[in-house]
C-alpha positions as CSV (number, residue, x, y, z in Angstrom):
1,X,16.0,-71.1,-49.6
2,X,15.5,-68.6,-52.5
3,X,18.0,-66.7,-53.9
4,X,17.9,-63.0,-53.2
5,X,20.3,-60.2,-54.4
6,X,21.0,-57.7,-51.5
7,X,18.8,-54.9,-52.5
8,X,17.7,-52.7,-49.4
9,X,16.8,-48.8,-49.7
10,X,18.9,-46.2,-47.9
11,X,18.6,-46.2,-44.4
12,X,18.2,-42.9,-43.4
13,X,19.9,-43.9,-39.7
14,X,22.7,-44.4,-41.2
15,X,25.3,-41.9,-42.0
16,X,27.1,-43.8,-45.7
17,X,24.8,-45.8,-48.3
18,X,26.5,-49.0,-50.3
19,X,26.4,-48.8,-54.7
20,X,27.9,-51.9,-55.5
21,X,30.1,-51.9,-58.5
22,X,28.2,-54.7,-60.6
23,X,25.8,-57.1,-59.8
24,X,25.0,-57.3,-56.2
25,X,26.3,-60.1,-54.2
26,X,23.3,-62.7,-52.9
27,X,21.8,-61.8,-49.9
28,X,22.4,-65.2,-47.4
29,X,20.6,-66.2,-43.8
30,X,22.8,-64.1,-41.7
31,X,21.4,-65.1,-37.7
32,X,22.1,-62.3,-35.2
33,X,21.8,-63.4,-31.3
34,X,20.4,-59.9,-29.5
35,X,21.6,-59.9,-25.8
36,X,18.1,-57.7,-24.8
37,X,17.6,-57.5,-21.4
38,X,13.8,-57.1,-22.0
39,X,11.5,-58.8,-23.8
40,X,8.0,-57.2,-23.3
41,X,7.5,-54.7,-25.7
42,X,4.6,-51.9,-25.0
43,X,2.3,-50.2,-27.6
44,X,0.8,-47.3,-27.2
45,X,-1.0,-46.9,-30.5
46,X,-5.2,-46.6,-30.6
47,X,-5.2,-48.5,-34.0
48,X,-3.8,-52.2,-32.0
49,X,-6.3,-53.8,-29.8
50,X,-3.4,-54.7,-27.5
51,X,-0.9,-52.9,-25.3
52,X,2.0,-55.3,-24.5
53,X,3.8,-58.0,-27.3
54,X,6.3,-60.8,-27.3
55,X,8.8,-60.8,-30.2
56,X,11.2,-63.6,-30.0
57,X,12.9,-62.4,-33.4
58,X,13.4,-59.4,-35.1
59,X,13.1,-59.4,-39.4
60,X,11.8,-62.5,-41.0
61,X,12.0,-65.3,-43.8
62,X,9.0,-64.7,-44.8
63,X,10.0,-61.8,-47.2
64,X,5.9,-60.3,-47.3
65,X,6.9,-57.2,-49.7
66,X,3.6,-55.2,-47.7
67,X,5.1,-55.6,-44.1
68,X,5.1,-52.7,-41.9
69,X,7.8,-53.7,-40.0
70,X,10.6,-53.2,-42.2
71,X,11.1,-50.2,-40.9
72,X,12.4,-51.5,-37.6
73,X,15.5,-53.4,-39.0
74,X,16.8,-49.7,-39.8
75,X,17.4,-48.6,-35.9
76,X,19.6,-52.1,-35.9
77,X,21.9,-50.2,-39.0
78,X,20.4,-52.8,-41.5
79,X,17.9,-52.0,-44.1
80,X,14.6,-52.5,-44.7
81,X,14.6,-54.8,-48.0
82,X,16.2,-58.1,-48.2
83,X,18.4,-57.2,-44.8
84,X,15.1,-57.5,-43.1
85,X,14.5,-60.9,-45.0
86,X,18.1,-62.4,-44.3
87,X,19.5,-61.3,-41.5
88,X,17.7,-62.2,-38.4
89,X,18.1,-61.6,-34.8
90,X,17.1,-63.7,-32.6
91,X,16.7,-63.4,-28.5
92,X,17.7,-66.6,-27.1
93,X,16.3,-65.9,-23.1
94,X,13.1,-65.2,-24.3
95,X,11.6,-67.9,-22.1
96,X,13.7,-66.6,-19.3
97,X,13.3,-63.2,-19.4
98,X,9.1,-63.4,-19.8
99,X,9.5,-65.7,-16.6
100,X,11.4,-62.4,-14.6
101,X,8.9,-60.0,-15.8
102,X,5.9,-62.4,-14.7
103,X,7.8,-62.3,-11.2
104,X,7.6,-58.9,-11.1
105,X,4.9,-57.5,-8.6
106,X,3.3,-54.5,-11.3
107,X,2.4,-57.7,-13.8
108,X,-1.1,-58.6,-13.6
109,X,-1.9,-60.9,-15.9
110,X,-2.3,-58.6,-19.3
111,X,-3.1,-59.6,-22.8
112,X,0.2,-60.5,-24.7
113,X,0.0,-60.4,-28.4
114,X,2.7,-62.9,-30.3
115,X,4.2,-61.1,-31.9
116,X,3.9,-57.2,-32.3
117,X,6.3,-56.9,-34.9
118,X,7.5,-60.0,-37.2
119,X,5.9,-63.7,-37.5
120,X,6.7,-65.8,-34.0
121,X,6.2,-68.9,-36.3
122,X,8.5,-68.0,-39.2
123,X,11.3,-70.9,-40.5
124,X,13.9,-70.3,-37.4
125,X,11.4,-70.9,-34.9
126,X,11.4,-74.7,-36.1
127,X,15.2,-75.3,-34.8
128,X,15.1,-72.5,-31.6
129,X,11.8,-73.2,-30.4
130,X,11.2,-69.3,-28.7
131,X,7.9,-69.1,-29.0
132,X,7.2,-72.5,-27.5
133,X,9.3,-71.5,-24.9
134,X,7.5,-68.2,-23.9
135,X,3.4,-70.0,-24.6
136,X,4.8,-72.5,-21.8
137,X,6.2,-69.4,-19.7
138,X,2.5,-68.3,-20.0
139,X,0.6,-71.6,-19.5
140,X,2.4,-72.0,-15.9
141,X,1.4,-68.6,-15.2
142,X,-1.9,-68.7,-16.7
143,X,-1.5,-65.8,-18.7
144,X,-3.7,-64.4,-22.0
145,X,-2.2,-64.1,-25.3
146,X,-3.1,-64.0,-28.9
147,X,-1.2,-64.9,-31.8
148,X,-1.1,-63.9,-35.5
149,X,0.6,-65.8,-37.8
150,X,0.4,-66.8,-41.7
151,X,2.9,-69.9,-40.6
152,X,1.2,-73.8,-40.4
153,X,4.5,-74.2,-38.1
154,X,2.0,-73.1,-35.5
155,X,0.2,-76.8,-35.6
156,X,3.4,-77.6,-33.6
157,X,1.8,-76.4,-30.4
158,X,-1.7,-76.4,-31.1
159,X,-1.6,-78.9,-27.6
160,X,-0.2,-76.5,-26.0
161,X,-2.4,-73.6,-27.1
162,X,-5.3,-75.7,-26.3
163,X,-4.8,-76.2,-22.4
164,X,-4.0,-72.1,-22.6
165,X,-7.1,-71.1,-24.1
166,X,-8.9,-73.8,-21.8
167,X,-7.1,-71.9,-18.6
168,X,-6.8,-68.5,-19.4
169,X,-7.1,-66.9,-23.3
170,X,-5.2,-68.1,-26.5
171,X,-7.2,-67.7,-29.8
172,X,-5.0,-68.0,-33.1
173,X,-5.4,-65.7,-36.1
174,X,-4.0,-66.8,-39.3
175,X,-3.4,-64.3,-41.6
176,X,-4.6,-65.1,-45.2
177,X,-4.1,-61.8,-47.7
178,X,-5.2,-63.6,-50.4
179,X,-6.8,-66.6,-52.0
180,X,-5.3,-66.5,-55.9
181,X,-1.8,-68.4,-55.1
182,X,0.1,-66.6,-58.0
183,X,-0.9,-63.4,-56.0
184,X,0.5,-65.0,-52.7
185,X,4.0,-66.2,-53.9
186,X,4.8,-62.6,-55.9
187,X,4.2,-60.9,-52.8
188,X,5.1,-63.7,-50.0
189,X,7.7,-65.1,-51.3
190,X,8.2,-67.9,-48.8
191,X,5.1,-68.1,-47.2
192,X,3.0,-71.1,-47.7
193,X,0.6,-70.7,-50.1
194,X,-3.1,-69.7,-49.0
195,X,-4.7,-73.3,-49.2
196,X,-1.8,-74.2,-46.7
197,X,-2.9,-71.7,-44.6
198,X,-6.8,-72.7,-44.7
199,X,-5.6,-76.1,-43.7
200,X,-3.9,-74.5,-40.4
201,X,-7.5,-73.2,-39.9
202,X,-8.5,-76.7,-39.9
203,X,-6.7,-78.2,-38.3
204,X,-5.9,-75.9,-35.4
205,X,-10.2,-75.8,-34.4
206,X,-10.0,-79.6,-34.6
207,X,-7.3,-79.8,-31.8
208,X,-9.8,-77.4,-29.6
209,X,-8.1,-73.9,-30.3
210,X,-10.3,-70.6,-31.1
211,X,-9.0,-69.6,-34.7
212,X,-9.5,-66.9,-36.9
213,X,-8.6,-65.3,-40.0
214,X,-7.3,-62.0,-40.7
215,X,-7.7,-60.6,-43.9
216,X,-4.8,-58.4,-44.1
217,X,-3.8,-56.6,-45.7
218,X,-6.3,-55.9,-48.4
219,X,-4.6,-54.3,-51.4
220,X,-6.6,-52.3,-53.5
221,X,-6.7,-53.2,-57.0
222,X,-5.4,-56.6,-56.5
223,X,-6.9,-58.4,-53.7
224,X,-10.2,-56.6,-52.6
225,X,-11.7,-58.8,-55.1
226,X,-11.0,-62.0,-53.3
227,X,-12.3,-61.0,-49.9
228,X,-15.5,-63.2,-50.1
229,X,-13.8,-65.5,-51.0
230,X,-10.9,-65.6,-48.3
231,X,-14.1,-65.2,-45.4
232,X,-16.3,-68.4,-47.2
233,X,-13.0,-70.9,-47.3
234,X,-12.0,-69.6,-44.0
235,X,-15.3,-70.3,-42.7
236,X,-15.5,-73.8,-43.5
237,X,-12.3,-74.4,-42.2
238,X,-13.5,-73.8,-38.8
239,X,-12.6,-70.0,-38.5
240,X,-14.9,-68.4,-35.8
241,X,-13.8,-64.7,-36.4
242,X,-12.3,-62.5,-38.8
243,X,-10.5,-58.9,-38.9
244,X,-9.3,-56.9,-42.1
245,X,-6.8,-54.4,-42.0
246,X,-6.1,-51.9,-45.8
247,X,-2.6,-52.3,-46.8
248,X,-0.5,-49.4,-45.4
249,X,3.2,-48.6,-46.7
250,X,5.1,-46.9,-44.1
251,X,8.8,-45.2,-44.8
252,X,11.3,-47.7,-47.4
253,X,8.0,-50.5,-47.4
254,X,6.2,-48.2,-50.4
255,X,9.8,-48.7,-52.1
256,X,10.0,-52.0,-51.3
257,X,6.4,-53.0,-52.4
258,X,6.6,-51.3,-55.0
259,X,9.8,-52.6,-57.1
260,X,8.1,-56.1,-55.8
261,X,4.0,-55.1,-57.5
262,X,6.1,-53.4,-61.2
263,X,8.0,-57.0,-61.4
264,X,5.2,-58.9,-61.0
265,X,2.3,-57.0,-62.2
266,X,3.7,-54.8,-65.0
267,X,0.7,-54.5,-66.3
268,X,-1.3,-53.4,-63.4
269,X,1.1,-52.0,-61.0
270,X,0.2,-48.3,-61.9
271,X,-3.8,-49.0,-61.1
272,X,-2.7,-50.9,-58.1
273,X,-0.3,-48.2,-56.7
274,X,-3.0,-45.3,-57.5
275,X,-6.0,-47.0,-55.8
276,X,-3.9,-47.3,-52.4
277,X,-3.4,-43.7,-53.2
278,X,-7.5,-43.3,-53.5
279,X,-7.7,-44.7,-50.2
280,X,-4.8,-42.8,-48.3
281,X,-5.8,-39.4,-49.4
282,X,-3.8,-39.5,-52.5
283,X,-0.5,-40.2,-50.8
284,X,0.9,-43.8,-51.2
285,X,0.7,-43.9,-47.1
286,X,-1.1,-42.3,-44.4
287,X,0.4,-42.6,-40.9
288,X,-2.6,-40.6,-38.8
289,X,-4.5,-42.4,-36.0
290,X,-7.3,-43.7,-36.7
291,X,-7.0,-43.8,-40.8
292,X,-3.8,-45.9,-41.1
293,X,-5.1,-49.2,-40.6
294,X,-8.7,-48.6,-42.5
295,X,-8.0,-46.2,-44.7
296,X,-10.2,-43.2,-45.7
297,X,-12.7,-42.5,-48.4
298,X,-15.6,-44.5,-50.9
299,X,-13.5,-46.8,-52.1
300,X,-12.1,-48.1,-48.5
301,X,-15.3,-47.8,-47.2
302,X,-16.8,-49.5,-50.4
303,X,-14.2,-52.8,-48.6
304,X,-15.0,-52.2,-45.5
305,X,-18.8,-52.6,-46.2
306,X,-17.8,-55.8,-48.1
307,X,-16.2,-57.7,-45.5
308,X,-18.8,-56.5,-43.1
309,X,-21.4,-57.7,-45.0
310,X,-19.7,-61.0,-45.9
311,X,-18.6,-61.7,-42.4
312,X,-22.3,-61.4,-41.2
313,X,-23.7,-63.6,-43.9
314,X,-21.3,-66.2,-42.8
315,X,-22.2,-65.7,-39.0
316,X,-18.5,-65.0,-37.6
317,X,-18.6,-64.1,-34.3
318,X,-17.0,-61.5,-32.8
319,X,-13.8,-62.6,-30.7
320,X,-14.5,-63.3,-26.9
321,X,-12.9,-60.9,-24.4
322,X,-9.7,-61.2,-22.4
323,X,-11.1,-62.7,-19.1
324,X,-11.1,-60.5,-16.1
325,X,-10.5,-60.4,-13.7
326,X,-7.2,-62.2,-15.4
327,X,-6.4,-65.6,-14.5
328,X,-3.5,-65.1,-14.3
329,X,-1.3,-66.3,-11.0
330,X,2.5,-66.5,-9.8
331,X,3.0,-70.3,-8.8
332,X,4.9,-71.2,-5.8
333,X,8.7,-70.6,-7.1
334,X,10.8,-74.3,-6.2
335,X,12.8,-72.9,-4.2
336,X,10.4,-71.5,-1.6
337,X,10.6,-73.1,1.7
338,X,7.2,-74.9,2.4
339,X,5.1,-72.8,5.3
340,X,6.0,-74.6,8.4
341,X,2.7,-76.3,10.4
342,X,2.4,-74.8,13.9
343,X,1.3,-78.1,15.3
């Protein structure tokens, strides 16, 4: 576990702020157990190709200075910076409470994305085995899902995800922001290092499940550079379909990313931080519809074009639709009498 100082920027939920007098104290795993009564969580934005997700945990290990989530671990009165690393809740009826709202009559069978919000495969999911849980919830059921993830853990249930996809829908995207490793560990601290990631790839299409990468986010004036090169290693791997998304900064994650891209690229952190700027409209985020998650302008169009191009060259496919009608089905609950024969 790396050593982290407890650094987070001012929640603006919250009605004090902490200065510490001297150093800050280390930020430790802190594990919070969240008695939710829910566990499907709907979206409602027309930038996300899906409308309901699965989060199993809220904040996570992985540290990514760039994630847009951070955000969320404010409405819990935590902060957004090393708070959202360190102290993470967890929802232990996951499995359970998926199961009641499959049993529900208005279910029918929709898409479920895993997960909506922070990595379903990050470190804790090792020991409390969540996710697993739920993907079996949906493999009795027969229900679709799709899963992003930068984790290998994910290998774990690559059987699993296999019968789903064979039944129903299950393809696995791996998200790979990079392909320089120094890049990687500044800015994913904990995250397995790209060539791990590739591996996943491998491995995952030689156990029979659809894979894919995501190429997200691009930064501007750091990683454009290595898109090819992310789509040709991908490709070989056995990656069938690819998505990009531009790097956006929403709320405390510009501060966040920002302290993380002057430590580790003093000497290029002002080009980096302007050329987001070139592609948001000359703010460091833009939060509109439509714009957020492509960005606006020659220069994110000058990417876009890139990985379009690249992407064709190297014959990805585009990724299969959601069956329908869905397979989904409710099976015969246990404790249902059999239907008595009349004769």
């Amino acid at each position: 576990m790396s050593l982290l100082a407890v650094q987070n920027p001012p929640n603006p939920w919250a009605s004090t702020d902490v200065e510490w007098i001297g150093p800050p104290p280390t930020a430790k795993l802190q594990i919070y157990v969240d008695q939710t009564r829910e566990i499907l969580a709907r979206n409602d934005s027309p930038d996300l190709p899906f409308t309901w997700s699965v989060n199993p945990y809220r904040g996570c290990f992985h540290g990514c200075a760039y994630c847009y989530a951070r955000p969320s671990h404010e409405y819990l009165s935590f902060g957004a910076g090393t708070d959202f690393e360190r102290r993470i809740v967890v929802k232990p009826e996951a499995p359970r409470l998926l199961a009641e709202a499959f049993a529900r009559p208005k279910w029918q069978g929709e898409l479920i994305l895993f997960s909506g919000n922070t990595d379903a495969y990050q470190p804790l999911e090792a020991a409390w085995k969540l996710t697993r849980g739920c993907l079996e919830v949906c493999l009795e059921h027969r229900n679709p899902v799709a899963i992003i993830t930068k984790a290998p853990l994910v290998e774990r249930d690559a059987d699993l995800l296999a019968r789903l996809g064979e039944v129903a829908h299950a393809p696995v995207t791996i998200s790979i922001p990079f392909a320089n490793a120094d890049h990687a560990r500044a800015l994913e601290p904990t995250v397995p290092p790209p060539a791990r990631r590739f591996e996943t790839i491998r491995r995952l299409a030689a156990a029979g499940v659809r894979v894919g990468v995501n190429v997200a986010p691009i930064i501007p004036g750091l990683s454009d550079d290595q898109v090819v090169e992310i789509l040709e290693r991908a490709r070989a791997a056995g990656a069938t379909y690819a998505g990009m998304t531009i790097v956006r900064l929403p709320g405390p994650v510009a501060q966040v990313f920002g302290a993380r891209v002057q430590a580790a690229f003093p000497d290029r952190a002002e080009r980096i931080l302007h050329r987001i700027q070139d592609v948001r409209g000359g703010k460091i985020n833009q939060s509109a519809f439509g714009a957020r998650m492509r960005g606006e302008g020659v220069y994110a169009e000058a990417i876009s074009m890139l990985f379009k191009t690249t992407a064709r060259r190297l014959g990805y496919e585009a990724l299969p639709p959601v069956p329908d009608p869905s397979p989904f089905r409710r099976p015969r609950q246990a404790q249902e009498p059999e239907q008595l024969n009349l004769f």
